[in-house]
N, C-alpha and C positions, 0 to 999 in steps of 0.2 A: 437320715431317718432310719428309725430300726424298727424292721419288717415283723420281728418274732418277738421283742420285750414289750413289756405294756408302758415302754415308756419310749421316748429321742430325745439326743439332745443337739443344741443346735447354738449357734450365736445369733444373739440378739446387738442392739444398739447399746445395750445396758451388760453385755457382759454375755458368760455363758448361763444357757439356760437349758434346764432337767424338766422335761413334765410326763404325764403319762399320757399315752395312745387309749381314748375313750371312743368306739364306734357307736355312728348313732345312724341312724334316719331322719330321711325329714317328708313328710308324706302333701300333697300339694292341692286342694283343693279348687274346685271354678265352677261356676254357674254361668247358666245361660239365660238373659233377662229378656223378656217380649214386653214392650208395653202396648197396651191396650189404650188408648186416646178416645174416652166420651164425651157427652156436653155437660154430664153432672159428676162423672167418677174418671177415676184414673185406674185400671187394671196393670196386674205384673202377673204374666207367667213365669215361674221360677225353675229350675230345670238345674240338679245337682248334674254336673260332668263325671264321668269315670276321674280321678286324678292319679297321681301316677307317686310311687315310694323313689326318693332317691336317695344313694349314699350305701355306707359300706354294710349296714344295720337294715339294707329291707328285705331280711324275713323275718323282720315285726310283721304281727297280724295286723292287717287294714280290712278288715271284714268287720260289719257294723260300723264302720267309723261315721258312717251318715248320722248315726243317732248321737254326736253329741257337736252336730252342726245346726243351728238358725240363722235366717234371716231377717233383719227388720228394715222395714220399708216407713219414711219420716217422708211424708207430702211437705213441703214449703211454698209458704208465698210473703214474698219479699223477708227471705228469711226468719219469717216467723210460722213454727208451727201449725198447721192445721189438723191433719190427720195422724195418723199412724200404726203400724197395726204388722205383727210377728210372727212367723209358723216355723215350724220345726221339721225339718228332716230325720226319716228312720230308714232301718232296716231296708224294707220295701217300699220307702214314701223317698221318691228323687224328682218330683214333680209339685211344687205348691203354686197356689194363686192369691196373688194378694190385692183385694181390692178398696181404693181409699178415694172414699165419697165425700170427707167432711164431719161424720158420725153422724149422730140420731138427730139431734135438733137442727141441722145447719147442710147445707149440701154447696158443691162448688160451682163458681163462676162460668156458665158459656165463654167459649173465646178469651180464655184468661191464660198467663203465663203462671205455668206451676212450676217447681222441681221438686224431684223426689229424690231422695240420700237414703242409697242403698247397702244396709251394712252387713258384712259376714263374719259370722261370731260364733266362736266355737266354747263349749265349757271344759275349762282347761282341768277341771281337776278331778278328770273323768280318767282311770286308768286301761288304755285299750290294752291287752293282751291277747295274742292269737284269737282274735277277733271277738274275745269277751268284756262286755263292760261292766266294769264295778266302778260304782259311785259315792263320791264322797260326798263332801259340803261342796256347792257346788259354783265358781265362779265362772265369770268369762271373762273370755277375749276378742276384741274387732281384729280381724286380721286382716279388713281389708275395707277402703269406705268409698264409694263412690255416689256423684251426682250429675242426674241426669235431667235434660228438660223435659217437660212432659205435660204441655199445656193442654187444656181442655179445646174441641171444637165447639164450632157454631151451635147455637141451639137443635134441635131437632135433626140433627146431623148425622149419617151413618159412622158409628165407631172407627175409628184410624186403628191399624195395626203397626206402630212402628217401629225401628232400623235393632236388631237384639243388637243387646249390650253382654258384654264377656268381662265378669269380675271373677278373680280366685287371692289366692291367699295360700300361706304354707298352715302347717299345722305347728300348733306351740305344743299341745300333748305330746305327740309322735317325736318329737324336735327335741323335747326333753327326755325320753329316754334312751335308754345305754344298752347297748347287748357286749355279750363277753366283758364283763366286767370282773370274772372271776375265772378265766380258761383253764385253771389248774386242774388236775384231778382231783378226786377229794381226797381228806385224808383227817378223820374224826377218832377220837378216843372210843366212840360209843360205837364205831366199827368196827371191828375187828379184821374184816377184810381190805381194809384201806394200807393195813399195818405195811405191809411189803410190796405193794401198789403206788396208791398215791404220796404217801409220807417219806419215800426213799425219792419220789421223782421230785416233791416240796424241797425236798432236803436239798436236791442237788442243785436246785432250780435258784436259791436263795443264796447258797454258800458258792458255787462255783462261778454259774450264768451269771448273776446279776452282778458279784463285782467285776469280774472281769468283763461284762459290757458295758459299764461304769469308765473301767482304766480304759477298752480300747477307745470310749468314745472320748473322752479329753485326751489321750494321744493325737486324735486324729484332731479333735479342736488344733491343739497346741503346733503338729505340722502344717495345719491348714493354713495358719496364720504368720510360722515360721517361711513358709511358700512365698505367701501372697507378700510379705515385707523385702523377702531376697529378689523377687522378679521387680521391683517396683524401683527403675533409677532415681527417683526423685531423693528418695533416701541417702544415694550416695553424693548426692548436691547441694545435700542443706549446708549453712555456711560451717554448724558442729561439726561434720565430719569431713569437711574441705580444712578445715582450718587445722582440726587436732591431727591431720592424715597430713599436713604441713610440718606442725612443729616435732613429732615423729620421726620426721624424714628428717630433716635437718640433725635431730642428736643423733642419730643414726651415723649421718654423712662426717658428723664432728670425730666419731669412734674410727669410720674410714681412715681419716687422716692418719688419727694413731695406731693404726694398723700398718700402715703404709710406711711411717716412720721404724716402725720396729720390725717390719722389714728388711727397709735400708739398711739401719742397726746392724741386722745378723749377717744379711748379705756381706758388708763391707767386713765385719771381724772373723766372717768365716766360720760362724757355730757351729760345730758339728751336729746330724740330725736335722740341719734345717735346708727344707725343701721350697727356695723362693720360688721357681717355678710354679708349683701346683697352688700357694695359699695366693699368690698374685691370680690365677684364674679361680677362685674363689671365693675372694674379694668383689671380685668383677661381676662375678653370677650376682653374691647376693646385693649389690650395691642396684645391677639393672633392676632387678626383684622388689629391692626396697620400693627407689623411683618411681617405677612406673606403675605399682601395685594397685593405686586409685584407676587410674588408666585404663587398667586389664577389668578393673570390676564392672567401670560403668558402661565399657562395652559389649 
């Protein structure tokens, strides 16, 4: 990994791979759910948690980010709709209550098995910055769905309060954006003061740094892999290099002979300049060298 370019490179399964170093945040949302258990309604207190920025990017602003969170609460029974019903968290609002009776014409069953499907839905195409919101067209997203039971009691019954339930979700706004996207200094025609500033550090930062972090990093691929193949004896077992590390040695051993003969040769006629002794230990070195040179690798 390279700590100071905005990019690494690295091996993959498919080869070497270049991408760029993009820092981001991801900021983590959770609610704390109380339900409320009546004989004709089902109550939720809803209760935003502080959540927490994590990653190399958080000092993004997370102030206000309450205001582009809702909650919607879906009563069921036997998975078919009954109720339902949505509130919105802001600024200062980290507390809503959602209550689902059945609506106007109709209200629910004493002693009846409900559930409600609790979702957390953020609009995603809200852009937070140092805790200001500007909005666009505006979508969402569930980041998180849960379903809880939550039957009615006995008629005339006193209200149940029961067991909170703990839903969160990350954030897809905060998650999609980038900080240091552009580290450089500036360096603009329409400034004049950039001119012997940031245009000489541009200059050197593109022509020097980048290829040369370029070259060391496929040097470094290309040893990494020259390493990993030298330490690995399997390589020196396969039957390719058992076999041709054979027939090798064999022409090798056939050139011996004829060395050895043209030896005798001299030796016997007496050539002047010819030293049998020393090409006889010579002979000897590189023939054990030959030999045993698979030998010496794989161990």
């Amino acid at each position: 990994m390279n700590l100071f370019a905005p990019f690494s490179v690295g091996v993959g399964e498919k080869g070497l791979k270049i991408k760029k170093n993009i820092t981001s945040a991801e900021y983590t949302y959770g609610l704390k759910i109380t339900p409320t258990l009546g004989d004709t309604y089902i109550s939720l207190d809803i209760e935003v948690v502080d959540g927490s920025s994590v990653g190399d990017g958080t000092a993004l602003g997370v102030v206000n980010l309450n205001a582009n969170l809702q909650v919607k609460a879906t009563l069921l029974k036997d998975n078919e709709e009954v109720d339902s019903d949505t509130e919105y968290f802001g600024t200062s609002i980290k507390k809503v209550t959602i209550k689902l009776d059945g609506g106007i014409f109709s209200s629910l069953t004493p002693n009846t098995m409900y559930q409600t499907k609790v979702e957390l839905i953020e609009r995603t195409s809200t852009t937070v910055t140092a805790g200001t919101v500007v909005s666009g067209k505006d979508t969402f997203k569930t980041l998180d769905t849960k379903i809880i039971e939550t039957p009615t009691i006995g008629a005339y019954e006193k209200p149940i309060i029961s067991q909170v339930v703990d839903i969160n979700g990350n954030s897809e706004t905060i998650k999609e954006q980038k900080t240091n996207t552009d580290p450089m200094p500036e360096c603009s025609i329409f400034s004049p003061g950039t001119y012997f500033t940031g245009c000489p550090a541009r200059a050197a930062y593109y022509i020097l740094y980048v290829p040369t972090s370029y070259m060391f990093a496929l040097a470094g691929v290309f040893f990494d892999n020259t390493f990993a193949y030298s330490v690995q004896d399997t390589s020196y077992r396969s039957t390719f290099v058992v076999e041709g590390w054979g027939l090798i040695r064999d022409v090798c051993n056939v050139f011996f002979i004829f060395i050895l003969l043209y030896i005798a040769i001299g030796t016997t006629l007496g050539l002047h300049g010819f030293n049998t002794k020393q090409m006889i230990i010579n002979v000897v070195i590189i023939g054990l060298f030959i030999n045993f040179s698979l030998f010496a690798t794989q161990v």
